[in-house]
ROVEXMAR-683900 format. One line per field, with one value per residue (C-alpha): residue in three letters; x, y, z. Coordinates in Angstrom, 2 decimals, padded with zeros to 5 digits. Layout:
// residues N
aa [Ala,...]
east [X,...]
north [Y,...]
up [Z,...]
***
This chain:
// residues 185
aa [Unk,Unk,Unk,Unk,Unk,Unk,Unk,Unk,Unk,Unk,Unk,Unk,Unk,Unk,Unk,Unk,Unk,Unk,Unk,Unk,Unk,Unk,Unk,Unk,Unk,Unk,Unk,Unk,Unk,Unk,Unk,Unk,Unk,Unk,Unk,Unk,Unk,Unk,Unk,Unk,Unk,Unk,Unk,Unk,Unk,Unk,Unk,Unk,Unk,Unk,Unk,Unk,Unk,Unk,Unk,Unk,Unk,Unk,Unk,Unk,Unk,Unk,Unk,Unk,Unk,Unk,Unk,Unk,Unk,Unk,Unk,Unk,Unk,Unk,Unk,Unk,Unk,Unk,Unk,Unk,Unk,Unk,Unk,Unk,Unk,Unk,Unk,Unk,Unk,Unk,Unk,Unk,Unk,Unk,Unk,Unk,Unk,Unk,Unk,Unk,Unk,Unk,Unk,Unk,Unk,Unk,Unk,Unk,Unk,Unk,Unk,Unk,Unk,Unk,Unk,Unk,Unk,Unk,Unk,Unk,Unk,Unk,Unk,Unk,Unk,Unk,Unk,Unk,Unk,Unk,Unk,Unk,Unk,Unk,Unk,Unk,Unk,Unk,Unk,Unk,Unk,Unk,Unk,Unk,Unk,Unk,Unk,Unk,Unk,Unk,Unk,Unk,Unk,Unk,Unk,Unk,Unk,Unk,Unk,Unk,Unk,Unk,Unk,Unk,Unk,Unk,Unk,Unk,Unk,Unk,Unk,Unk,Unk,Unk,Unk,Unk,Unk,Unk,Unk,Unk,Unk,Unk,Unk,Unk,Unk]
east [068.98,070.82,073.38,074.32,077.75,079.10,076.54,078.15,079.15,076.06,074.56,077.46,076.01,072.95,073.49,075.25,072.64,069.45,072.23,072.31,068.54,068.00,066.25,067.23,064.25,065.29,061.70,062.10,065.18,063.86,061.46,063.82,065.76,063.11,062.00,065.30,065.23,064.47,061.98,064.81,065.74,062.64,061.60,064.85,063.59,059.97,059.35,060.60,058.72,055.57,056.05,058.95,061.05,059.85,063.39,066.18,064.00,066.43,069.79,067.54,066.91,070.63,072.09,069.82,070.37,073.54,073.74,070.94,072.54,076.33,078.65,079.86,083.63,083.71,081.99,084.17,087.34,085.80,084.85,088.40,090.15,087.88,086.22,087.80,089.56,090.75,088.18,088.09,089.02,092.38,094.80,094.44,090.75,091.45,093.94,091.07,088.66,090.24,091.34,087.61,087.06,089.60,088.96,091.18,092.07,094.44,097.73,099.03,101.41,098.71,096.77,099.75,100.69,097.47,097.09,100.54,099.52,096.27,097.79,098.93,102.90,103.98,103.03,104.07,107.59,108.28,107.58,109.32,111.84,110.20,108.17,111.19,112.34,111.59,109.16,106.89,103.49,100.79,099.51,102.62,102.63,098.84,099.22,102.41,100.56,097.47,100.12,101.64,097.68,097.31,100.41,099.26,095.79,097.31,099.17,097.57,097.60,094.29,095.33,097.80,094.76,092.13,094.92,095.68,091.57,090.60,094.10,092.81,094.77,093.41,095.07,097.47,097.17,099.59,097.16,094.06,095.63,096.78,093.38,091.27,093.71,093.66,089.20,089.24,086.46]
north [081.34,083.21,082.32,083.98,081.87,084.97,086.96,090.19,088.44,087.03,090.60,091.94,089.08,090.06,093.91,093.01,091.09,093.50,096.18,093.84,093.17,096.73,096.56,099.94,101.25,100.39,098.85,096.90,095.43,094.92,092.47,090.61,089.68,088.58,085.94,084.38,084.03,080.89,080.54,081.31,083.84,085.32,085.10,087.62,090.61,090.02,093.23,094.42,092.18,093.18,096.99,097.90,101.37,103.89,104.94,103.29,099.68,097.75,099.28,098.68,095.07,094.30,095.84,094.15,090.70,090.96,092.47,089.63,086.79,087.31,085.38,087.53,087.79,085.79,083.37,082.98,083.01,079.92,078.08,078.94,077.41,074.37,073.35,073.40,070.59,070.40,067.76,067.52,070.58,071.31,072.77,076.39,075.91,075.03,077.93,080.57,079.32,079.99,083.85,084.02,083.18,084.93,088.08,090.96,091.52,088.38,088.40,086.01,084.53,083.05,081.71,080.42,078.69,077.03,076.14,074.13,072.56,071.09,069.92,066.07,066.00,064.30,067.13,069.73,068.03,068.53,072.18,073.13,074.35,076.68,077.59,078.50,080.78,084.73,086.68,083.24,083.95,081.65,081.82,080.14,077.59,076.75,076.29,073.95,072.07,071.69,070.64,067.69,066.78,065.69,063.74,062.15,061.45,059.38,056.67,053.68,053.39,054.28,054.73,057.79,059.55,059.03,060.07,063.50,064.04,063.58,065.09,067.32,068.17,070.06,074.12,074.38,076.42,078.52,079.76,079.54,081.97,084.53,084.61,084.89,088.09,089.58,088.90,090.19,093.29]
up [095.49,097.82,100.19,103.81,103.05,101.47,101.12,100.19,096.62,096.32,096.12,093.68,091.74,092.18,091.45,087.92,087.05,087.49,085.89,082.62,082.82,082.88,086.42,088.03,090.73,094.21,094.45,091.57,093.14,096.09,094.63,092.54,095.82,097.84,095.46,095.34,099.49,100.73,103.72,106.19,104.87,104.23,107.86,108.77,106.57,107.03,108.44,105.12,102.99,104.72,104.77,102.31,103.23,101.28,101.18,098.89,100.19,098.12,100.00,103.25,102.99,101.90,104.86,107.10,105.41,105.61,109.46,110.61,108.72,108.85,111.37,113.32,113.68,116.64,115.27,112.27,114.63,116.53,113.13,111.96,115.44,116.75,113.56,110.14,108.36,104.89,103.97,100.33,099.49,097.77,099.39,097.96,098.07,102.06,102.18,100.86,103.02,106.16,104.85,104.61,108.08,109.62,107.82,106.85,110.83,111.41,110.44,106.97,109.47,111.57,108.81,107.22,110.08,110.69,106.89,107.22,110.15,108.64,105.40,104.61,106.42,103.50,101.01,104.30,103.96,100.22,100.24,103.90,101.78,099.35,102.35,104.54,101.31,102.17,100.19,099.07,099.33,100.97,097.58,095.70,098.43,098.20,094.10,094.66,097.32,094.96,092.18,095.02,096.01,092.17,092.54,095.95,094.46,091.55,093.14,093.17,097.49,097.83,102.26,101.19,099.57,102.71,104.38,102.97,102.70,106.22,107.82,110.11,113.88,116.13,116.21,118.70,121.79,120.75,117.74,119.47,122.15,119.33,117.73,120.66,121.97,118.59,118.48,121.98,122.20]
***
């Protein structure tokens, strides 16, 4: 079924897919996709559905899926500021979300600083150090994190585990300000 989450892999899915089936007409593709939209979806490219584009109709109905169903930047910006917590995500999991939402536009620093901010303090703590090293990626820190969630997740006080799950402050004004300047149109 397809997903506006992240729609654009979705469709490289997709794409390999009808390659390795062999399906190659743009029709053909076309036709494939729209079964695997749910009503919702369906409804946004029914002008397509109804009266496919006699040309490239499978290239048509991706771009408009993915114009008519994709937050836009904004959007994502506001998601990434007022609304996202770690929940139970790991901590590199958490970490890749929020590149997703700020998109290629905001600056590692930001994120980075966010990310830390959102993570257990106890687990923050014990890699201030490595973090405060130059040249560590957000990467490395996410993966040590992870490694200090599994550690935190196996001792027996089950408070210290609903604790690092659900630890989730609200972004400071400071980072809130910086985003909304650098989303400004």
């Amino acid at each position: 079924m397809f997903t506006s989450d992240d729609a654009e892999v979705w469709f490289q899915q997709v794409e390999w897919t009808l390659e390795d089936a062999g399906v190659k007409t743009s029709i053909e593709r076309l036709r494939q996709v729209t079964r695997s939209l749910d009503t919702r979806e369906a409804r946004e490219v029914r002008d397509l559905i109804l009266n496919p584009p006699v040309d490239r109709p499978y290239k048509q109905l991706k771009d408009e899926l993915l114009r008519r169903l994709r937050k836009s930047q904004a959007q994502k910006t506001r998601q990434l500021l007022e609304r996202e917590d770690i929940g139970d995500r790991s901590p590199s999991q958490f970490m890749r979300h929020l590149q997703t939402l700020a998109g290629s536009s905001t600056a590692d620093e930001i994120i980075r600083a966010m990310w830390m901010d959102r993570i257990n303090p106890i687990v923050r703590v014990s890699i201030a150090v490595q973090a405060a090293q130059p040249g560590i990626s957000l990467d490395d820190l996410a993966k040590t994190t992870d490694i200090s969630r599994i550690v935190e997740e196996s001792l027996e006080d089950p408070r210290r585990s609903q604790t690092f799950i659900h630890y989730s402050p609200e972004p400071s004004s400071t980072e809130k300000q910086v985003l909304q300047e650098e989303f400004r149109p």
